[in-house]
DRENDO-1510 file (C-alpha; in Angstrom, 1 decimal, always signed):
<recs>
REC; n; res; u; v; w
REC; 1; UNK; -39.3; +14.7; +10.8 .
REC; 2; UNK; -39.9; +11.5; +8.3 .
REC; 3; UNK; -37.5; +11.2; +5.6 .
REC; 4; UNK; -38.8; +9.7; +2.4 .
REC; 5; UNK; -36.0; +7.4; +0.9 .
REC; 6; UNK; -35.9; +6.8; -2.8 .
REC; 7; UNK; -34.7; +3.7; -4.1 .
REC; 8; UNK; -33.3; +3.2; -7.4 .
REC; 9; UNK; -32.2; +0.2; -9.0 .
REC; 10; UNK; -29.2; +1.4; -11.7 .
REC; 11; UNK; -28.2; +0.0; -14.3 .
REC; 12; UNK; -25.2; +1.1; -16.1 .
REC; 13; UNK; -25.2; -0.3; -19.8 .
REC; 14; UNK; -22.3; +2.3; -20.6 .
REC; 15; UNK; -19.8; -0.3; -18.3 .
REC; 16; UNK; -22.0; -3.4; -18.9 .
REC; 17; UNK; -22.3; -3.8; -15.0 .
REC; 18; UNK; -24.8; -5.8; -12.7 .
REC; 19; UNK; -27.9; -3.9; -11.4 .
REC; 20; UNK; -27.1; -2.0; -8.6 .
REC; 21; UNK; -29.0; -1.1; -5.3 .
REC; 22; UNK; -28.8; +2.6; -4.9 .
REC; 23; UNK; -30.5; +4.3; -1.6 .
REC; 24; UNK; -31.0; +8.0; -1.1 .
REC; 25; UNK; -32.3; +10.4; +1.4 .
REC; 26; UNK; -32.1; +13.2; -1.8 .
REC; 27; UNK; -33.5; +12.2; -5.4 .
REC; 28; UNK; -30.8; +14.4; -6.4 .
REC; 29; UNK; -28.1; +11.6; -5.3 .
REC; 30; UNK; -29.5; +8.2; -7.0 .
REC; 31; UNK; -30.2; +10.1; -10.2 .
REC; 32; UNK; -26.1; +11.0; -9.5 .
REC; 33; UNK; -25.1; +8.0; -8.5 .
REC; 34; UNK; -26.6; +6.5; -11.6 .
REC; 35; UNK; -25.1; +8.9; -14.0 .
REC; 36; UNK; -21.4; +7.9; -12.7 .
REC; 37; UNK; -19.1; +6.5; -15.8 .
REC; 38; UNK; -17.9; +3.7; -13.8 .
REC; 39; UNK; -19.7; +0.3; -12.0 .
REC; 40; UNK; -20.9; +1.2; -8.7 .
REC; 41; UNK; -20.7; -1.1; -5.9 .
REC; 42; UNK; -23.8; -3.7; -5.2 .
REC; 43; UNK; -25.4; -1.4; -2.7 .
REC; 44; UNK; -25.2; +1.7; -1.2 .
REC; 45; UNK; -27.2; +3.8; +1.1 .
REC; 46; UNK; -26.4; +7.7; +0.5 .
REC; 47; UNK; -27.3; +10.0; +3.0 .
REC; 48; UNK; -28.1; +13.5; +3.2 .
REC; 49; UNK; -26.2; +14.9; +6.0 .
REC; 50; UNK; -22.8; +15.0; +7.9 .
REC; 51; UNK; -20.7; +11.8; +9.3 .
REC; 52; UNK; -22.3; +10.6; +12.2 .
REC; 53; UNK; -18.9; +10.2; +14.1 .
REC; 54; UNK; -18.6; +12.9; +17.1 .
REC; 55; UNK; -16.9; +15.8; +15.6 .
REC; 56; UNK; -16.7; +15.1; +12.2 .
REC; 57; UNK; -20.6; +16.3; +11.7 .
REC; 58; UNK; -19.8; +18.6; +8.8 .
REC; 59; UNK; -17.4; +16.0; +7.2 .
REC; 60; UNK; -18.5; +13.1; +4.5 .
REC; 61; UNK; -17.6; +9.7; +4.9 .
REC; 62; UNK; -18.3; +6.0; +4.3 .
REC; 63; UNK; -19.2; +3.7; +6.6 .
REC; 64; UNK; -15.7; +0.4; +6.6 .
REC; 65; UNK; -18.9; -1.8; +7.5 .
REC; 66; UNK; -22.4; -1.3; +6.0 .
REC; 67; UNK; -23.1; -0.3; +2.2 .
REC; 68; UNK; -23.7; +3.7; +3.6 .
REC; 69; UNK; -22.1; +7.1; +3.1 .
REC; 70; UNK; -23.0; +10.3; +4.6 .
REC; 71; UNK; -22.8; +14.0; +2.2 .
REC; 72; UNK; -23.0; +16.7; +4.3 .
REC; 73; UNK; -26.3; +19.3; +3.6 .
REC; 74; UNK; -23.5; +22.2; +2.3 .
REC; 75; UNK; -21.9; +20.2; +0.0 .
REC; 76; UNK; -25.1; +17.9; -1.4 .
REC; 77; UNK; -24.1; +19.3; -5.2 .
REC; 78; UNK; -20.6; +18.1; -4.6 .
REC; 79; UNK; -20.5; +14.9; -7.1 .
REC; 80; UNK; -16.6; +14.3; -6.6 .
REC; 81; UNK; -17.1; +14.4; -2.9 .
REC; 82; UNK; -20.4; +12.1; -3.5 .
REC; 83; UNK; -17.9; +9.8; -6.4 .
REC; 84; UNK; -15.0; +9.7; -3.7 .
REC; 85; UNK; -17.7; +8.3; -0.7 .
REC; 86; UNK; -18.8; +5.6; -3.2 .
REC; 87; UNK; -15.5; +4.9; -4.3 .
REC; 88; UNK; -15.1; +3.5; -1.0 .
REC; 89; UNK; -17.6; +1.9; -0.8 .
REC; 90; UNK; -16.8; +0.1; -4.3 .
REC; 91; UNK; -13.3; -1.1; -2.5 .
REC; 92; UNK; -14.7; -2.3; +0.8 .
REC; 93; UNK; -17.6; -4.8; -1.5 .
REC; 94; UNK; -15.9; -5.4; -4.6 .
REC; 95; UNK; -11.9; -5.2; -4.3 .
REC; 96; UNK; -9.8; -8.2; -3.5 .
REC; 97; UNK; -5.8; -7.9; -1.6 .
REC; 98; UNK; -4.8; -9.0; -5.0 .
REC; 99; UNK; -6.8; -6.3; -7.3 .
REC; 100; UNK; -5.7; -3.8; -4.4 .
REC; 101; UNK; -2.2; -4.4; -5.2 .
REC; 102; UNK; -2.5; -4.5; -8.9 .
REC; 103; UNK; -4.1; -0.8; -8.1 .
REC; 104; UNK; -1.6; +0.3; -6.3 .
REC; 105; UNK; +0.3; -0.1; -8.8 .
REC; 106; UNK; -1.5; +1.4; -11.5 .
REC; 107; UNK; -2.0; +4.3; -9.3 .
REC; 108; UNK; +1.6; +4.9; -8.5 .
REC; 109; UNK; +0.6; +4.9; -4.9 .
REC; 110; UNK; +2.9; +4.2; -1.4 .
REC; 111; UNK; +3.7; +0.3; -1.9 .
REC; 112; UNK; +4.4; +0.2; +1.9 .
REC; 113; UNK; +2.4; +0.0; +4.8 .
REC; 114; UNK; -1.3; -0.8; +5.3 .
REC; 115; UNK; -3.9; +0.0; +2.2 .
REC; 116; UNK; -6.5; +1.1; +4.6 .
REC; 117; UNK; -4.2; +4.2; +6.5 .
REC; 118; UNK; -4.9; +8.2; +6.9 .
REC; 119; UNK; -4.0; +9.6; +3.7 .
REC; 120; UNK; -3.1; +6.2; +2.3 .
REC; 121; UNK; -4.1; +4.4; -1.2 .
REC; 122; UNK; -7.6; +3.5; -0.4 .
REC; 123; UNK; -8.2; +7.2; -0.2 .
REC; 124; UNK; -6.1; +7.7; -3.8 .
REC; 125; UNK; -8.4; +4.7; -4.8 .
REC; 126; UNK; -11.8; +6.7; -3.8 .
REC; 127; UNK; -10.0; +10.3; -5.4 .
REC; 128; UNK; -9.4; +8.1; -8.6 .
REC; 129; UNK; -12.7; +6.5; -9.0 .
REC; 130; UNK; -14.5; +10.1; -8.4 .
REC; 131; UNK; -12.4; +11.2; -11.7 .
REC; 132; UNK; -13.3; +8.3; -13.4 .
REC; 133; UNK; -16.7; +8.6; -12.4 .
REC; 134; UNK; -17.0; +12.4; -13.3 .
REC; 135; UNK; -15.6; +11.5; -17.1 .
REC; 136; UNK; -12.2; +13.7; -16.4 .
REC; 137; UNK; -9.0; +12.6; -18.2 .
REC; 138; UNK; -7.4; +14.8; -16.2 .
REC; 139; UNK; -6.4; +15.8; -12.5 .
REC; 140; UNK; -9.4; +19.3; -12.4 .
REC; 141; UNK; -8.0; +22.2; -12.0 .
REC; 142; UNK; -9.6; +23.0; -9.0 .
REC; 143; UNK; -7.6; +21.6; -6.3 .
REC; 144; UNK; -10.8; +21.6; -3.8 .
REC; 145; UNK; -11.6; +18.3; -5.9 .
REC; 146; UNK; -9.0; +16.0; -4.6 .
REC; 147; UNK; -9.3; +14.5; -1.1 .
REC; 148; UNK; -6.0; +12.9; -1.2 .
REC; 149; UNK; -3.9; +12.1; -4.5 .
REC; 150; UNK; -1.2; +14.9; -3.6 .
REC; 151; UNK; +0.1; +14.8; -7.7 .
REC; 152; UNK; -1.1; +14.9; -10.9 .
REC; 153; UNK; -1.7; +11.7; -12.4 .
REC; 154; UNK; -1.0; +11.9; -16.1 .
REC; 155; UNK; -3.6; +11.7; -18.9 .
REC; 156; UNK; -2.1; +7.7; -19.1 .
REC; 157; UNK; -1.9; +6.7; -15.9 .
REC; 158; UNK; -5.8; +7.8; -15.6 .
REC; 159; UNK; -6.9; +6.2; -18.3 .
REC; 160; UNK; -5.5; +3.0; -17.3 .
REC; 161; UNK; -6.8; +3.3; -13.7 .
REC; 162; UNK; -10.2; +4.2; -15.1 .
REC; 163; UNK; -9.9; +1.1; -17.6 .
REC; 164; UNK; -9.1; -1.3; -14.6 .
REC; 165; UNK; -12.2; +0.0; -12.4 .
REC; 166; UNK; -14.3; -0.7; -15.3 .
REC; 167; UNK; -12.7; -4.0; -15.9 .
REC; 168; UNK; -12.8; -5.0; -12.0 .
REC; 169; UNK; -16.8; -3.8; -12.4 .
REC; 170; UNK; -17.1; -6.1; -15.4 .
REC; 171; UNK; -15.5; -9.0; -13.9 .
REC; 172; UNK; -17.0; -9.1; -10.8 .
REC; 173; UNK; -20.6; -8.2; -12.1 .
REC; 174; UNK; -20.1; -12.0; -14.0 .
REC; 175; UNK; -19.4; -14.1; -10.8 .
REC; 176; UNK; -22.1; -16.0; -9.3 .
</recs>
C-alpha cells in the first residue's frame, strides 16, 4: 500500500514563531498540529500508526533521534496524546540543559536524577506542553489525558509553564 504524505508548512502567528515543517501520514494531524497554541518544534514527521519498537506496537511515541512520532490508528483523534508526542519532540530540537532546568523548576518537577528517565520530567515536559497546546488552564478532568504529571498543577503554575514554552518558541525562532 502507498501512503500519500501531506506536508504542511505552519505558521503560528498566535506565538509569533518561525515556520515550521510539519509531516503527516493523516491530513487530519498537520491541520492539528498547526492548530496547537504553542511553537512547534522545526520539524516533525507524524505518523499514523503504532511505535515501531517490538511490543510497544499499539503504544505512541517519539523518536530521541529523528524529527518523527508514531499515533497509533485507535487513538488518531487523541490531540493530547498527539500534543504530548510533539512535546518531545520540541525538547529533544529546541531545549537547552539550562532552559531544562529553568523548566524543571517552573514545573515543580524531581530536581534529582537524569531529565531524560521513565516517568521523569521530560515526560511532565511533553504532558505540560499537550495542555498548553490544547488551550487548558487547567489539569482536564479526565485523567486518561495525562501521561505522567501525577498532580494537579495549579491554574499559576500552568500559566507560567505555558508562558515559558511560548517564550522559549519565541526566542529560539530569532537565532540564526
Amino acid at each position: 500500500m502507498v501512503r500519500a504524505t501531506l506536508v504542511v508548512s505552519v505558521v503560528l502567528s498566535l506565538t509569533g514563531t518561525a515556520s515550521a515543517s510539519v509531516r503527516a501520514d493523516w491530513g487530519g494531524h498537520a491541520a492539528a498540529a498547526a492548530a496547537l497554541d504553542v511553537p512547534l518544534p522545526p520539524s516533525v514527521y507524524i505518523h499514523l500508526g503504532g511505535c515501531p519498537e517490538a511490543g510497544a506496537e499499539q503504544l505512541a511515541c517519539s523518536s530521541p533521534v529523528s524529527d518523527q512520532v508514531w499515533i497509533p490508528r485507535e487513538d488518531a483523534t487523541d490531540w493530547f496524546t498527539l500534543g504530548h508526542e510533539i512535546g518531545h519532540q520540541f525538547d529533544r530540537q529546541v531545549l537547552t540543559e539550562d532552559l531544562r532546568w529553568w523548566l524543571r523548576g517552573l514545573m515543580r518537577a524531581d530536581g534529582r536524577g537524569e531529565w531524560f528517565r521513565e516517568k521523569g520530567p521530560n515526560e511532565w515536559f511533553a504532558d505540560f506542553y499537550a495542555l498548553c497546546a490544547m488551550g487548558f488552564d487547567r489539569r482536564p478532568r479526565n485523567e486518561a489525558h495525562m501521561a505522567y504529571l501525577t498532580e494537579d498543577p495549579s491554574p499559576r503554575r500552568l500559566r507560567r509553564v505555558c508562558t515559558a514554552i511560548r517564550m522559549i518558541g519565541l526566542a529560539t525562532s530569532t537565532r540564526s
